[in-house]
C-alpha positions as protocol buffer text, in pm:
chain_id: "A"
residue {
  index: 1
  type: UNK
  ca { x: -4955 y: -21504 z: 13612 }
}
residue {
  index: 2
  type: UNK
  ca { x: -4781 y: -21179 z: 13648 }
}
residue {
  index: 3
  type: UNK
  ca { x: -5056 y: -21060 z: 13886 }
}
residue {
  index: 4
  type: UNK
  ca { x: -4944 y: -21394 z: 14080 }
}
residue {
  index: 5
  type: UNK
  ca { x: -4557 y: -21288 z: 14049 }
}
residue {
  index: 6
  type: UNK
  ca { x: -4645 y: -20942 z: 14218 }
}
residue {
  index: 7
  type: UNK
  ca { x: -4851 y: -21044 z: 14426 }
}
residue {
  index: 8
  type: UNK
  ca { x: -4550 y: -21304 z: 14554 }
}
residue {
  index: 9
  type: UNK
  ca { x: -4267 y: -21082 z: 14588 }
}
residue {
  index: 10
  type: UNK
  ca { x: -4533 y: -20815 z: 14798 }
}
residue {
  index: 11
  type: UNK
  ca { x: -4559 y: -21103 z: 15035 }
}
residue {
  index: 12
  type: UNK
  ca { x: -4168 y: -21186 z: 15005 }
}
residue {
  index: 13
  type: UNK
  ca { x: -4148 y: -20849 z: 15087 }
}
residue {
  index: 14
  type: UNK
  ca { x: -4345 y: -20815 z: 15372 }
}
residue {
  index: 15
  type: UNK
  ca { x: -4188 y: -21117 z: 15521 }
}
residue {
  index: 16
  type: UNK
  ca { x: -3867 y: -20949 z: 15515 }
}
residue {
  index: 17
  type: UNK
  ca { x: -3982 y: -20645 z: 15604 }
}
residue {
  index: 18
  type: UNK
  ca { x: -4137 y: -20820 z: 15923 }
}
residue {
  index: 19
  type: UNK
  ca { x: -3798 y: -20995 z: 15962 }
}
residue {
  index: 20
  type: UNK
  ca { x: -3575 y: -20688 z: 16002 }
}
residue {
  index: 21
  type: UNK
  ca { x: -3779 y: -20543 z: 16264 }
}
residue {
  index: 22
  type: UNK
  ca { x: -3825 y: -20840 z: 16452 }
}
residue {
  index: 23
  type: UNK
  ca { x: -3355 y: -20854 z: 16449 }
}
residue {
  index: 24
  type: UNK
  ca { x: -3394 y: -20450 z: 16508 }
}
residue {
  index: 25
  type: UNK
  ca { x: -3574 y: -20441 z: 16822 }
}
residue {
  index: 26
  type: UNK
  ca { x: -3349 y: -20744 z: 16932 }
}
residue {
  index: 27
  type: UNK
  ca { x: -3067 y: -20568 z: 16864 }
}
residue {
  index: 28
  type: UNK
  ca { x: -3248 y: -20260 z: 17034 }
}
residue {
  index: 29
  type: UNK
  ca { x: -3352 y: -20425 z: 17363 }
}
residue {
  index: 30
  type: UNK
  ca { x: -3002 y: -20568 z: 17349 }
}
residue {
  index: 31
  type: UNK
  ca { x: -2736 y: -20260 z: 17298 }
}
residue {
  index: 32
  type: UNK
  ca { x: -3012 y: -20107 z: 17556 }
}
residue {
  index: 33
  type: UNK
  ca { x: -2925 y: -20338 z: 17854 }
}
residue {
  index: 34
  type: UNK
  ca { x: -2544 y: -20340 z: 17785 }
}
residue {
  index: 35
  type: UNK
  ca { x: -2505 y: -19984 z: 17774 }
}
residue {
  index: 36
  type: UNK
  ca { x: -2696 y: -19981 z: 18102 }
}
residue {
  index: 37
  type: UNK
  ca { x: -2403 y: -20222 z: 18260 }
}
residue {
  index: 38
  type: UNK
  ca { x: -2126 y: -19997 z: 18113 }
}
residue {
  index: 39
  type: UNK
  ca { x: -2266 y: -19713 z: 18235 }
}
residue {
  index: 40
  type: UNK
  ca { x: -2197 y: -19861 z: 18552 }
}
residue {
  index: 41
  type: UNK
  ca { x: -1870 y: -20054 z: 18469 }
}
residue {
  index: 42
  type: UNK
  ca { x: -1732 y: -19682 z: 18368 }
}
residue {
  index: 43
  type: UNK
  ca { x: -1884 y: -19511 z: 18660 }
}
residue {
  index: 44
  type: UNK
  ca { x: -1756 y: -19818 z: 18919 }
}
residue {
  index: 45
  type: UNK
  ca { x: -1364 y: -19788 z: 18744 }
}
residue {
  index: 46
  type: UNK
  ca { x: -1392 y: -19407 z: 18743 }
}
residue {
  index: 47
  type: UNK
  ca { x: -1439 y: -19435 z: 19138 }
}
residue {
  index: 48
  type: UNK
  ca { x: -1171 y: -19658 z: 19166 }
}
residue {
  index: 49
  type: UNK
  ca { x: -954 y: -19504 z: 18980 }
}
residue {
  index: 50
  type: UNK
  ca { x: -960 y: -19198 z: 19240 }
}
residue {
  index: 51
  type: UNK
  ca { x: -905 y: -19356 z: 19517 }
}
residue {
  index: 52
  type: UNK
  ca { x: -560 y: -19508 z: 19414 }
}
residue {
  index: 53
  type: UNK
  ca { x: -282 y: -19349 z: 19517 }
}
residue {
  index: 54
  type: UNK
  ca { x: -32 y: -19264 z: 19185 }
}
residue {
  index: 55
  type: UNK
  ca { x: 217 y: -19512 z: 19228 }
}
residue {
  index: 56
  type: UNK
  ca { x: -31 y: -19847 z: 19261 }
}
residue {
  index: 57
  type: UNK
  ca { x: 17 y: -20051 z: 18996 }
}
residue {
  index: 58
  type: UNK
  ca { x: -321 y: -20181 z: 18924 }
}
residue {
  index: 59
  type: UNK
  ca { x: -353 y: -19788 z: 18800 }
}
residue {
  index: 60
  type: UNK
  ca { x: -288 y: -19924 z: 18447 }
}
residue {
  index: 61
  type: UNK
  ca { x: -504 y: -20200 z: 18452 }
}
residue {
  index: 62
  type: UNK
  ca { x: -816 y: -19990 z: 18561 }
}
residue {
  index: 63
  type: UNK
  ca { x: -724 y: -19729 z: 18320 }
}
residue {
  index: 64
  type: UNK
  ca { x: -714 y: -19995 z: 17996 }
}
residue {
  index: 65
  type: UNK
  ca { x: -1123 y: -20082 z: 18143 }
}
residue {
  index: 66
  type: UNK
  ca { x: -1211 y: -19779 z: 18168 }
}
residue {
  index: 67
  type: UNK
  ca { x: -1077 y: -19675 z: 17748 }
}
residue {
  index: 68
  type: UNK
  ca { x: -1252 y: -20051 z: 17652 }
}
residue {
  index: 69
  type: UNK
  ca { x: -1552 y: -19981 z: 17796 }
}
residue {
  index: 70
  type: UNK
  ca { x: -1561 y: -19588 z: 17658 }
}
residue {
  index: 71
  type: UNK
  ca { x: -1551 y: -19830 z: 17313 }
}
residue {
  index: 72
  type: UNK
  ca { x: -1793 y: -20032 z: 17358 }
}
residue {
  index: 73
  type: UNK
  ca { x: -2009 y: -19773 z: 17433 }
}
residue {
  index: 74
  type: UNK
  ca { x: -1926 y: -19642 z: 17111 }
}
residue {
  index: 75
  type: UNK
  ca { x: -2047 y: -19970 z: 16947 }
}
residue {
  index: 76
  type: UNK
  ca { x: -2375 y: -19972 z: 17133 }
}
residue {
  index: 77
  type: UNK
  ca { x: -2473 y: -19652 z: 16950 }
}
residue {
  index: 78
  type: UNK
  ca { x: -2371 y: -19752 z: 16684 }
}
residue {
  index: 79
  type: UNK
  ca { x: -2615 y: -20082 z: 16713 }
}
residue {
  index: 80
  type: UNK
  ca { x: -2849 y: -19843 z: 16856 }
}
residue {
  index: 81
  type: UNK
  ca { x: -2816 y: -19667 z: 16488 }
}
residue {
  index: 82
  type: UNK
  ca { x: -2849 y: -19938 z: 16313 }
}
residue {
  index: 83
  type: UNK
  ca { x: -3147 y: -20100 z: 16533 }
}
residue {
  index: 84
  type: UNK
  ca { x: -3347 y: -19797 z: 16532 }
}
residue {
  index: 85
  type: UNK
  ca { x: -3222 y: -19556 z: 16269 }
}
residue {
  index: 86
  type: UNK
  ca { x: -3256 y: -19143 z: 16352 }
}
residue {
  index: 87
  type: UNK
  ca { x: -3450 y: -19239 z: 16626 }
}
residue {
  index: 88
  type: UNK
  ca { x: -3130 y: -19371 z: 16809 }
}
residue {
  index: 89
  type: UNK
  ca { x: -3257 y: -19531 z: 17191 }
}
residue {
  index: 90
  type: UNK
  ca { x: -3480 y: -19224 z: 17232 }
}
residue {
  index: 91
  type: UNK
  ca { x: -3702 y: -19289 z: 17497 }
}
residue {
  index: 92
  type: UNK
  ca { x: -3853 y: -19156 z: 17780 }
}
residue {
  index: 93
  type: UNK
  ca { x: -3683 y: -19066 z: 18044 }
}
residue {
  index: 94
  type: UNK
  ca { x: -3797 y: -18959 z: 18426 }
}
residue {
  index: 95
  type: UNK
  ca { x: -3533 y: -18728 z: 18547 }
}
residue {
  index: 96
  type: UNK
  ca { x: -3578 y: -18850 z: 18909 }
}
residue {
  index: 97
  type: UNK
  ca { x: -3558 y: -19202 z: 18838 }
}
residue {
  index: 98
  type: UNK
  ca { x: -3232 y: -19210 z: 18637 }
}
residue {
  index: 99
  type: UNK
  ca { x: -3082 y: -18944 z: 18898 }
}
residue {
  index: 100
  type: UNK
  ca { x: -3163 y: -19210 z: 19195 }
}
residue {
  index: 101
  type: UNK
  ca { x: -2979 y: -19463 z: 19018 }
}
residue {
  index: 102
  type: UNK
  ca { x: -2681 y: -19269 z: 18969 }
}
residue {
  index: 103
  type: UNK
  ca { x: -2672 y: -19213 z: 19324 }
}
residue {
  index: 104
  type: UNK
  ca { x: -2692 y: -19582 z: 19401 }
}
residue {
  index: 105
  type: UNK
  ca { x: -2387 y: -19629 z: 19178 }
}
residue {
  index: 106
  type: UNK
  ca { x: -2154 y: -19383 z: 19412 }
}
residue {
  index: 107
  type: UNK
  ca { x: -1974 y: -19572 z: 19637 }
}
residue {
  index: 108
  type: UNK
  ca { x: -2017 y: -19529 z: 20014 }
}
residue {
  index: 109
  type: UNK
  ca { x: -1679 y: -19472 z: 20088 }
}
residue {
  index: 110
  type: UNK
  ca { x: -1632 y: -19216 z: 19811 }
}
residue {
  index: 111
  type: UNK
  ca { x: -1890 y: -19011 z: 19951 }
}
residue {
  index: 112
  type: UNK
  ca { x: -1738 y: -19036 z: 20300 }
}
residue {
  index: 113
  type: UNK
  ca { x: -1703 y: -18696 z: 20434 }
}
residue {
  index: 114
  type: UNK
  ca { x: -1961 y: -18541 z: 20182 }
}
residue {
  index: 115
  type: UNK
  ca { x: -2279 y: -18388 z: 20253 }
}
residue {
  index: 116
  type: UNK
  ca { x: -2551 y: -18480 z: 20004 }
}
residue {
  index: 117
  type: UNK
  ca { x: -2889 y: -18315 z: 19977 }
}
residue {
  index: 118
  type: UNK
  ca { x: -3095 y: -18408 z: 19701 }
}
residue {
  index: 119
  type: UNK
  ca { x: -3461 y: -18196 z: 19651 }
}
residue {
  index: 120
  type: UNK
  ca { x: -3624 y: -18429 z: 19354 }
}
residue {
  index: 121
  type: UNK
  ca { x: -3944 y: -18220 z: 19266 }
}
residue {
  index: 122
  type: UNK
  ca { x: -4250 y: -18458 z: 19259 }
}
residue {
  index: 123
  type: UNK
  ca { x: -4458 y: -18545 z: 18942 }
}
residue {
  index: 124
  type: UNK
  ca { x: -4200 y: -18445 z: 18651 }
}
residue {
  index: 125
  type: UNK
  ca { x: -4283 y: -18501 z: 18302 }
}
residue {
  index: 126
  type: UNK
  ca { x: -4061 y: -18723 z: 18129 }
}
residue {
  index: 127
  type: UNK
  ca { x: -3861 y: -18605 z: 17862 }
}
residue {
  index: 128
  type: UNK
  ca { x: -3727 y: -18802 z: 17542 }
}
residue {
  index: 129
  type: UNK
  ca { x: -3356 y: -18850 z: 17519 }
}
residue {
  index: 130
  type: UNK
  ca { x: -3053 y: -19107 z: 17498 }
}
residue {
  index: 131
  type: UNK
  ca { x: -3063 y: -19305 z: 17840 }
}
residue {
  index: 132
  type: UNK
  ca { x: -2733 y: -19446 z: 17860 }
}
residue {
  index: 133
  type: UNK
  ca { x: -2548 y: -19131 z: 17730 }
}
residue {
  index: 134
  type: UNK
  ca { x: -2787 y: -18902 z: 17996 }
}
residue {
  index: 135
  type: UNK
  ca { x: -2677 y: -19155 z: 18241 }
}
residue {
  index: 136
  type: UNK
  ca { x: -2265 y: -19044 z: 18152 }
}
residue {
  index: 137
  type: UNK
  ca { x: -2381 y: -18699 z: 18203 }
}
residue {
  index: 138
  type: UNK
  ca { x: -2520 y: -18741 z: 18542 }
}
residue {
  index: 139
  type: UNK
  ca { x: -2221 y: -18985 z: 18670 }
}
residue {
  index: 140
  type: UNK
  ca { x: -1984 y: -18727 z: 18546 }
}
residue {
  index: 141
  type: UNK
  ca { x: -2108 y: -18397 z: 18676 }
}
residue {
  index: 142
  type: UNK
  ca { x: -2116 y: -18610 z: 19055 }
}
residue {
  index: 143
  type: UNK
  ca { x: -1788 y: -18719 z: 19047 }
}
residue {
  index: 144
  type: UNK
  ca { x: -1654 y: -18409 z: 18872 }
}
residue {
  index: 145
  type: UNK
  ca { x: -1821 y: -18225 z: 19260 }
}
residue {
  index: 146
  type: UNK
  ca { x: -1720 y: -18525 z: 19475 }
}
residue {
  index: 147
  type: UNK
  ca { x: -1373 y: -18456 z: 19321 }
}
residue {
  index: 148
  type: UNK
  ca { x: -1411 y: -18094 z: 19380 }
}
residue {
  index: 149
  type: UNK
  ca { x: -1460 y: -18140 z: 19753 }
}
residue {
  index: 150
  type: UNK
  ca { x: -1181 y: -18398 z: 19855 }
}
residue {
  index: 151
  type: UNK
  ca { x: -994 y: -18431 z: 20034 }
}
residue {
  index: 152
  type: UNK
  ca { x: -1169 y: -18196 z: 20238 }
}
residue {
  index: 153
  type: UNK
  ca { x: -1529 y: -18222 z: 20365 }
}
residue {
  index: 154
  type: UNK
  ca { x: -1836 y: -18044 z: 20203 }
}
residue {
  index: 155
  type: UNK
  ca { x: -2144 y: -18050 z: 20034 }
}
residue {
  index: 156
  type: UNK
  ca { x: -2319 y: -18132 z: 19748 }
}
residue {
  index: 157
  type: UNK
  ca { x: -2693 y: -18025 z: 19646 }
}
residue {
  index: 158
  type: UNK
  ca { x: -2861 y: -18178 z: 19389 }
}
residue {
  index: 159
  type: UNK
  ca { x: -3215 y: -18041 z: 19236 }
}
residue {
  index: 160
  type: UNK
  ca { x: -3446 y: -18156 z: 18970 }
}
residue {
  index: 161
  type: UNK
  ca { x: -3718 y: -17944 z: 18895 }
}
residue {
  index: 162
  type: UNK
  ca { x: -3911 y: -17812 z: 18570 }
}
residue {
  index: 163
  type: UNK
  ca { x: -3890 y: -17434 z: 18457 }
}
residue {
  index: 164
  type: UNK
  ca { x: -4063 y: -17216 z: 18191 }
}
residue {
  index: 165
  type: UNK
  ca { x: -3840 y: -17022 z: 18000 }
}
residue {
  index: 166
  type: UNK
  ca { x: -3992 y: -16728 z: 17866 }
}
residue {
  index: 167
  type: UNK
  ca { x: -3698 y: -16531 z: 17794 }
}
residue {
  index: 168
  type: UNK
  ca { x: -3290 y: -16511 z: 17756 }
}
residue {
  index: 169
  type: UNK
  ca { x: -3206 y: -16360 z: 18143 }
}
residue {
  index: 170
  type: UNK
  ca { x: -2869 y: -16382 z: 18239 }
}
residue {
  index: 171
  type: UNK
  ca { x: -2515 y: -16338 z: 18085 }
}
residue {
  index: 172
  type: UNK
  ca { x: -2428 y: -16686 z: 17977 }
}
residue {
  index: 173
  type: UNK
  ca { x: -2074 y: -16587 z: 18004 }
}
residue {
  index: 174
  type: UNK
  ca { x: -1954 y: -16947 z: 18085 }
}
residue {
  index: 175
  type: UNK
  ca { x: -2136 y: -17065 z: 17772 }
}
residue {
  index: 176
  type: UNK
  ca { x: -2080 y: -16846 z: 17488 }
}
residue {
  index: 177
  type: UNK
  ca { x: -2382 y: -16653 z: 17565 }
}
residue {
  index: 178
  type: UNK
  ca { x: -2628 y: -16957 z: 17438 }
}
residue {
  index: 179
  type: UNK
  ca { x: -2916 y: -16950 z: 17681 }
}
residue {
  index: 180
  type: UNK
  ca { x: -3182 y: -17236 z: 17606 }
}
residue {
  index: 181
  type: UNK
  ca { x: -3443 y: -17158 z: 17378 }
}
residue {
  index: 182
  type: UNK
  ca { x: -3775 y: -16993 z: 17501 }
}
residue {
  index: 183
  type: UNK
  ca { x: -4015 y: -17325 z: 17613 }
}
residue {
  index: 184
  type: UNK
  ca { x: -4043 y: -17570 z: 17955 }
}
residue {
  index: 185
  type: UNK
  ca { x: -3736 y: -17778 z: 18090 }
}
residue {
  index: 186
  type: UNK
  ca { x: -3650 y: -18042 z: 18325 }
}
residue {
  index: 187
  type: UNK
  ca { x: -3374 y: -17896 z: 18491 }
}
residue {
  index: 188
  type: UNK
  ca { x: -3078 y: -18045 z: 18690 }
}
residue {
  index: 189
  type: UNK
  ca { x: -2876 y: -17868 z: 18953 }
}
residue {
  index: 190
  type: UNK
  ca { x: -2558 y: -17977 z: 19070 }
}
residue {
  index: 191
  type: UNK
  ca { x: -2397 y: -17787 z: 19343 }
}
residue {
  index: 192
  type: UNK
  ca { x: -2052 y: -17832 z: 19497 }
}
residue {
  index: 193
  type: UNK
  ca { x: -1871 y: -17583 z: 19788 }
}
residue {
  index: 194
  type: UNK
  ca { x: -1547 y: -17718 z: 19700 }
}
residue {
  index: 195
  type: UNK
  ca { x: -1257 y: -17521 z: 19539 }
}
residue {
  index: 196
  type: UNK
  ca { x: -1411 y: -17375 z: 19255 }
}
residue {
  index: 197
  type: UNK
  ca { x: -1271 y: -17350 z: 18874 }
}
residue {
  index: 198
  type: UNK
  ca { x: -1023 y: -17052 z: 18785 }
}
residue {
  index: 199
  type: UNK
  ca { x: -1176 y: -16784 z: 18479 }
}
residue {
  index: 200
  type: UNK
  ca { x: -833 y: -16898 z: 18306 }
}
residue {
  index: 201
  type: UNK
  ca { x: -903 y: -17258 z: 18323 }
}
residue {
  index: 202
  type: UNK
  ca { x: -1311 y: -17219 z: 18257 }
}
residue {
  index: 203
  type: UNK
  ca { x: -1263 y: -17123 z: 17945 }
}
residue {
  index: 204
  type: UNK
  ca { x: -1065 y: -17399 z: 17846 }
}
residue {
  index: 205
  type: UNK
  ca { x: -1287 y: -17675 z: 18031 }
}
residue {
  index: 206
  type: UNK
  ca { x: -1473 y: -17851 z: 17737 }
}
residue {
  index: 207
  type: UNK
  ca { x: -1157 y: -17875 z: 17515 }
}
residue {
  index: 208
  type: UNK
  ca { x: -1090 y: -18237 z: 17410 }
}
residue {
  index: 209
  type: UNK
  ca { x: -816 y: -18358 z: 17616 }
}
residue {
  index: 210
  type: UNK
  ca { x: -821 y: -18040 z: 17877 }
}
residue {
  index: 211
  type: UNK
  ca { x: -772 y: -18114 z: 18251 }
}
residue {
  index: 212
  type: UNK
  ca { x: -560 y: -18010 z: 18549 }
}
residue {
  index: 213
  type: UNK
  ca { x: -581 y: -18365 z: 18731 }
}
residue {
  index: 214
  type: UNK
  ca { x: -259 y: -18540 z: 18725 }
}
residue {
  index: 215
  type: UNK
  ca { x: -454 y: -18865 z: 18602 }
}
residue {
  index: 216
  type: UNK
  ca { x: -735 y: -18740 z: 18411 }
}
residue {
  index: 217
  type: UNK
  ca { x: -772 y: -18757 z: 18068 }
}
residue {
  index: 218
  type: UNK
  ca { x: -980 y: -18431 z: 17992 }
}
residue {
  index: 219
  type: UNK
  ca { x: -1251 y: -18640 z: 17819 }
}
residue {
  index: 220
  type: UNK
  ca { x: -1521 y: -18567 z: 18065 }
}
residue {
  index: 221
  type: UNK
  ca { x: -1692 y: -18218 z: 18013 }
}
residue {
  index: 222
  type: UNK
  ca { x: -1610 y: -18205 z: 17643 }
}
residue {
  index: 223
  type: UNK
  ca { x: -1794 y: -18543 z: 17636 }
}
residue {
  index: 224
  type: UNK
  ca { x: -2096 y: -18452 z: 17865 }
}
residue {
  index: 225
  type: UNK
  ca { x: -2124 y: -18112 z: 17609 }
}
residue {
  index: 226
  type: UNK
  ca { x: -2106 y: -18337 z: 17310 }
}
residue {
  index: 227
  type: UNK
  ca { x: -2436 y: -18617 z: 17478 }
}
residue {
  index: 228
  type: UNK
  ca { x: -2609 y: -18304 z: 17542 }
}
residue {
  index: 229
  type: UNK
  ca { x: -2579 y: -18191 z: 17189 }
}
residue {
  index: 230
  type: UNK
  ca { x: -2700 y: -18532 z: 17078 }
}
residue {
  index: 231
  type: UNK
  ca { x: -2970 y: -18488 z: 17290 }
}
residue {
  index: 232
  type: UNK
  ca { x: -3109 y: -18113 z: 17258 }
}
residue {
  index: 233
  type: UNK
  ca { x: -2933 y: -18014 z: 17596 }
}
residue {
  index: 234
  type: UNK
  ca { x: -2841 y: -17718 z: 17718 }
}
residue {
  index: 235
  type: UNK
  ca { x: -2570 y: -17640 z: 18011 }
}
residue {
  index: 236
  type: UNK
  ca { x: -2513 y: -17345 z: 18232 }
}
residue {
  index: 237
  type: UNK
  ca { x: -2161 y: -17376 z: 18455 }
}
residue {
  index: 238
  type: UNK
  ca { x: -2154 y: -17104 z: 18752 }
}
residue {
  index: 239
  type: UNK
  ca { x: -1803 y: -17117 z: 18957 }
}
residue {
  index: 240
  type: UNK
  ca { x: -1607 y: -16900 z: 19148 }
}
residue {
  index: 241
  type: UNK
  ca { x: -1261 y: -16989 z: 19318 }
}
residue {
  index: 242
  type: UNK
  ca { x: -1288 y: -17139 z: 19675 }
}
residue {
  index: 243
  type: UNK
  ca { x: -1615 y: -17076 z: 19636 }
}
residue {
  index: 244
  type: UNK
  ca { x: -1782 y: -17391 z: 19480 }
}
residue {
  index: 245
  type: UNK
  ca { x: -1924 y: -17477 z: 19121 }
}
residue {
  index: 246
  type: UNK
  ca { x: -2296 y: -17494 z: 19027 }
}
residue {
  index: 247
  type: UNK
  ca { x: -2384 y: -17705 z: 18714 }
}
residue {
  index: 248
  type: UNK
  ca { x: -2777 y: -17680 z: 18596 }
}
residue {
  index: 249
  type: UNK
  ca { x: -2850 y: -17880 z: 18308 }
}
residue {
  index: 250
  type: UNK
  ca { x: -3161 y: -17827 z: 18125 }
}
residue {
  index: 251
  type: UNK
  ca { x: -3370 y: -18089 z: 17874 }
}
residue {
  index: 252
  type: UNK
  ca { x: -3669 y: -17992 z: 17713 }
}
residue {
  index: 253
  type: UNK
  ca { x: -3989 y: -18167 z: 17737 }
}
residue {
  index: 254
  type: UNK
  ca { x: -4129 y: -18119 z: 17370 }
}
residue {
  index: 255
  type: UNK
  ca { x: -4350 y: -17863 z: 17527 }
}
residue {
  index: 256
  type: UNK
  ca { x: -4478 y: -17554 z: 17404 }
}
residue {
  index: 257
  type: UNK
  ca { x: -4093 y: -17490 z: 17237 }
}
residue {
  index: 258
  type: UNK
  ca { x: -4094 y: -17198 z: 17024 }
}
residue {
  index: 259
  type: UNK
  ca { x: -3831 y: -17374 z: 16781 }
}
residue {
  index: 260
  type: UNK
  ca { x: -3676 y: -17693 z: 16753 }
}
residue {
  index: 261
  type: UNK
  ca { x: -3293 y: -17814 z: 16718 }
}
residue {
  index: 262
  type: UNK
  ca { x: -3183 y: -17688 z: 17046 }
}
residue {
  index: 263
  type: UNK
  ca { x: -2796 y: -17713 z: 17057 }
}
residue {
  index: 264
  type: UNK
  ca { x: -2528 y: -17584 z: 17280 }
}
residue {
  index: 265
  type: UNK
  ca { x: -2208 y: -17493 z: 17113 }
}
């Protein structure tokens, strides 16, 4: 009999077992899709926002979208915890792919006036990682060089490509000196000739709550350093006044990485 009993709660157990990963990956495939649409509800009201002049009145409105949806982004990853534990969404992610969608969610009209050359090296590895949260980085460092350039016309290059790191060149001075770790990265390159970032104000540029825009809300760069943290990122920021910005952001493919835990800080 007690060999029965065990036997019957091993079973119980395995049922239930069965059970919570059936409701996990529901819950997985679930908070995956609806971060996809507010990646694109917060990059569609982030457009609009800009091109409202400061006295319209539906200002307000699009603002109070903009802070629920930053929320319920918040909630998906925390459903993403919960449906997947440490693992969190990780998945694999082609740099090109998620880069060309990003560009399909610009607006026309806000790119009126802009150049836009985009050089997407061919047959990239993929590279594990977050893929709504990359998809915030990516929407924020284009409008943050859209926004750099108007009113006036210019151009903005954008390159993927993959690099071997084999040592810590360069002075890192916009980013405390943290170069990534020795290993191969997917790289992405966002370049901008518009008016360029002050040394006083680069310093201050991933501070919570930071900006010099009359309606921003200084949540972008200090959020796109905290995804990339999540996500064992690394970012280099190059600017000089009147002279443009260049913004290369690096993920590593899990290849030949001489240590693990990349972070920025």
């Amino acid at each position: 009999m007690l060999n029965d009993a065990s036997t019957l709660n091993t079973q119980k157990k395995d049922i239930q077992a069965e059970h919570m990963e059936h409701w996990q990956l529901v819950a997985s495939g679930v908070a995956h899709d609806f971060n996809n649409l507010l990646t694109s509800i917060l990059g569609q009201s982030s457009l609009a926002l800009l091109q409202l002049p400061e006295e319209a009145v539906a200002r307000s409105h699009i603002e109070k979208v903009i802070k629920a949806a930053e929320y319920a982004t918040m909630l998906t990853d925390q459903l993403l915890t919960y449906s997947q534990g440490n693992r969190a969404d990780l998945e694999a992610i082609n740099l090109n792919m998620l880069l060309q969608d990003n560009l399909n969610l610009l607006d026309s009209t806000f790119l009126d006036g802009i150049a836009l050359d985009v050089q997407m090296a061919s047959h990239l590895p993929t590279f594990a990682g977050k893929r709504g949260q990359i998809q915030q980085v990516v929407m924020n460092l284009l409008i943050n060089a859209a926004e750099a350039i108007h009113p006036n016309s210019g151009k903005i290059t954008i390159q993927t490509g993959l690099i071997m790191i084999s040592d810590k060149n360069g002075n890192g001075a916009e980013n405390n000196g943290r170069l990534p770790l020795q290993g191969e990265y997917l790289f992405l390159q966002i370049q901008d000739d518009g008016s360029g970032i002050d040394p006083a104000i680069m310093q201050h540029i991933f501070e919570p709550y930071f900006t010099t825009k009359s309606n921003g809300r200084g949540l972008g760069l200090s959020a796109v350093q905290e995804i990339l943290r999540q996500n064992q990122g690394h970012l280099e920021i190059h600017s000089a006044v009147e002279k443009g910005t260049t913004i290369v952001v690096y993920f590593p493919t899990g290849r030949n990485l001489t240590s693990p835990g990349l972070l920025i800080q």
